[in-house]
C-alpha positions in Angstrom: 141.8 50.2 71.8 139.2 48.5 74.3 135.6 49.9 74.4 134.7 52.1 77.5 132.1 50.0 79.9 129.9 52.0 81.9 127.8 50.9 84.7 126.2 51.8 87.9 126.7 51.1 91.1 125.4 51.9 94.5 125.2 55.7 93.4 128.7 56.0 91.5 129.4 54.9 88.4 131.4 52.1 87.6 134.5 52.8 84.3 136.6 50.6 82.9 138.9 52.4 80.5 142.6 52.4 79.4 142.0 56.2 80.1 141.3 58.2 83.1 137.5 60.1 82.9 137.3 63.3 84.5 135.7 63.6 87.8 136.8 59.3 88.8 139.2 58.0 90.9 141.1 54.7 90.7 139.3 52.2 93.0 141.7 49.1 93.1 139.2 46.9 94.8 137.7 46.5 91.2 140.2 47.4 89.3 138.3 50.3 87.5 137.8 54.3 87.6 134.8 55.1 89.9 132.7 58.5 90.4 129.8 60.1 91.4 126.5 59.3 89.6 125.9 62.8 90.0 129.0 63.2 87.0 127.3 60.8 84.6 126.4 63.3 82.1 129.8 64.8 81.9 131.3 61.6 81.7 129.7 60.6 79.1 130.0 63.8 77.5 133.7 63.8 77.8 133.9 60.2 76.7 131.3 61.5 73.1 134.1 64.2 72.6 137.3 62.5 73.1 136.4 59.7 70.9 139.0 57.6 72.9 137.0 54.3 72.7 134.0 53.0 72.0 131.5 53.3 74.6 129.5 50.6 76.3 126.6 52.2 78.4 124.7 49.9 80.8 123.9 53.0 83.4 120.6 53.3 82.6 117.7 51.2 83.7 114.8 53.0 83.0 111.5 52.0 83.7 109.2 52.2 80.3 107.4 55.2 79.4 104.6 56.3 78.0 104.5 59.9 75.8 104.0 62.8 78.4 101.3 65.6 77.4 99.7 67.7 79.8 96.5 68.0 79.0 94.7 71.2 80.0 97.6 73.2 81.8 97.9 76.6 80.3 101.1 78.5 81.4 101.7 81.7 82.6 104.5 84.5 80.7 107.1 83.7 84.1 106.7 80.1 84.0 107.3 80.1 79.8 110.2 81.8 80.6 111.2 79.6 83.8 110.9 76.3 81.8 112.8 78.1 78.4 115.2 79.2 80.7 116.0 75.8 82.1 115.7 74.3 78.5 118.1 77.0 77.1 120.6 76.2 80.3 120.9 72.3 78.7 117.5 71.5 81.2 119.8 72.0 84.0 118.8 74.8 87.2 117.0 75.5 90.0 113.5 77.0 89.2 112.4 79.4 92.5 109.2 81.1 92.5 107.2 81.8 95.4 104.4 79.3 96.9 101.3 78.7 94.7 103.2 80.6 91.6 103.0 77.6 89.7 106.5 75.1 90.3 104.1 71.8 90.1 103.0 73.0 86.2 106.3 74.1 85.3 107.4 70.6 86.2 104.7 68.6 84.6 105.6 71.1 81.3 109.4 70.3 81.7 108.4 66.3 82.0 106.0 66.8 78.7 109.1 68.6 77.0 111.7 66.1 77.7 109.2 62.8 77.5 111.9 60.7 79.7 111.1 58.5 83.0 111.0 61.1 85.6 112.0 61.1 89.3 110.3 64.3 91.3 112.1 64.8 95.1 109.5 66.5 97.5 110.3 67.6 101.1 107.0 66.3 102.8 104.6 63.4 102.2 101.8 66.1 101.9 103.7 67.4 98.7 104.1 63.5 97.4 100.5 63.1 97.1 99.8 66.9 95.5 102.2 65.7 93.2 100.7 62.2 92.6 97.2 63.3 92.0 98.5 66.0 90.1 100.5 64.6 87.5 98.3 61.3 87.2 95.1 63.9 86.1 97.6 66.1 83.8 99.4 63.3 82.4 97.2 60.6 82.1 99.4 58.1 83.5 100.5 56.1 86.8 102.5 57.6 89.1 105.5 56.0 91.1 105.9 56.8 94.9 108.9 56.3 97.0 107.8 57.7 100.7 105.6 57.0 103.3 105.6 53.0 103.0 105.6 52.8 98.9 108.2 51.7 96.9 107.2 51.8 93.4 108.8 53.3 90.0 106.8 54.2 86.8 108.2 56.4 84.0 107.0 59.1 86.4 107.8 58.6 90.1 107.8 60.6 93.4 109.6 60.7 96.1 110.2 62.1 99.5 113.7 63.4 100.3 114.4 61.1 102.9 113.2 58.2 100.3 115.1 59.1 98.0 118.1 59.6 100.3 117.9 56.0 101.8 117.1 54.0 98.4 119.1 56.2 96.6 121.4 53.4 95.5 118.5 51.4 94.6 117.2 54.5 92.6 120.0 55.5 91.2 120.2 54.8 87.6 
């Protein structure tokens, strides 16, 4: 049987397969399956469990990254049990607290916990640069911003909503 090729493209993901991948439709103009980026993990998933082929992953692109440790950040009981609630729920969720109760530490914990590259979406520039001066004093490292004129990616990186809406593609992986 032929490997499985993965790869990304303008927000989907690109498979070549004898098989059929759950959540990708046939797009004859390449001759391949195609689905939302969004599906990647349970594609790949899937593809892990099936055992159909072996599997060729090119999605990924990340940018280099440095080991994450907050320095200094001391949690409170609700936000230990926001970020091992989201860690139990395979770091997948929605963390809501109110304003002030702490989302920007439980973040910068969450980045620590998982040490990968790390894209953070903000709704307002204001929020980019709390985040930016936030994370480079915790972390120790430089900070990425996509919004308000910059356009650059580190292993840690922020962006607006509308940013990353309209480079999403070039984002993506």
């Amino acid at each position: 049987m032929q490997p499985t090729y993965l790869s990304y493209d303008k927000g989907t993901i690109v498979i070549r397969s004898e098989a059929k991948v759950p959540y990708s439709t046939w797009d004859e103009r390449i001759r391949a399956f195609r689905a939302q980026g969004l599906y990647y993990r349970e594609i790949v998933d899937f593809l892990k469990k099936s055992e159909l082929s072996e599997i060729k992953d090119d999605v990924e692109d990340l940018p280099p990254c440095p080991e994450l440790r907050c320095g200094g950040i001391t949690m409170r009981t609700y936000q230990k049990r926001a970020l091992g609630a989201w860690d139990k729920a395979e770091r997948r969720g929605v963390i809501v607290i109110p304003t002030g109760a702490g989302k920007t530490v439980i973040g910068m914990k969450a980045m620590e916990l998982v040490n990968q590259p790390t894209a953070v979406v903000v709704p307002t520039l204001d929020l980019l640069e709390q985040w930016r001066k936030r994370v480079q004093e915790a972390l120790g490292t430089e900070v990425g911003v996509y919004g308000g004129g910059e356009n650059t990616v580190r292993a840690v990186t922020i962006c607006t909503y509308d940013s990353a809406y309209i480079k999403a593609a070039e984002l993506g992986n």
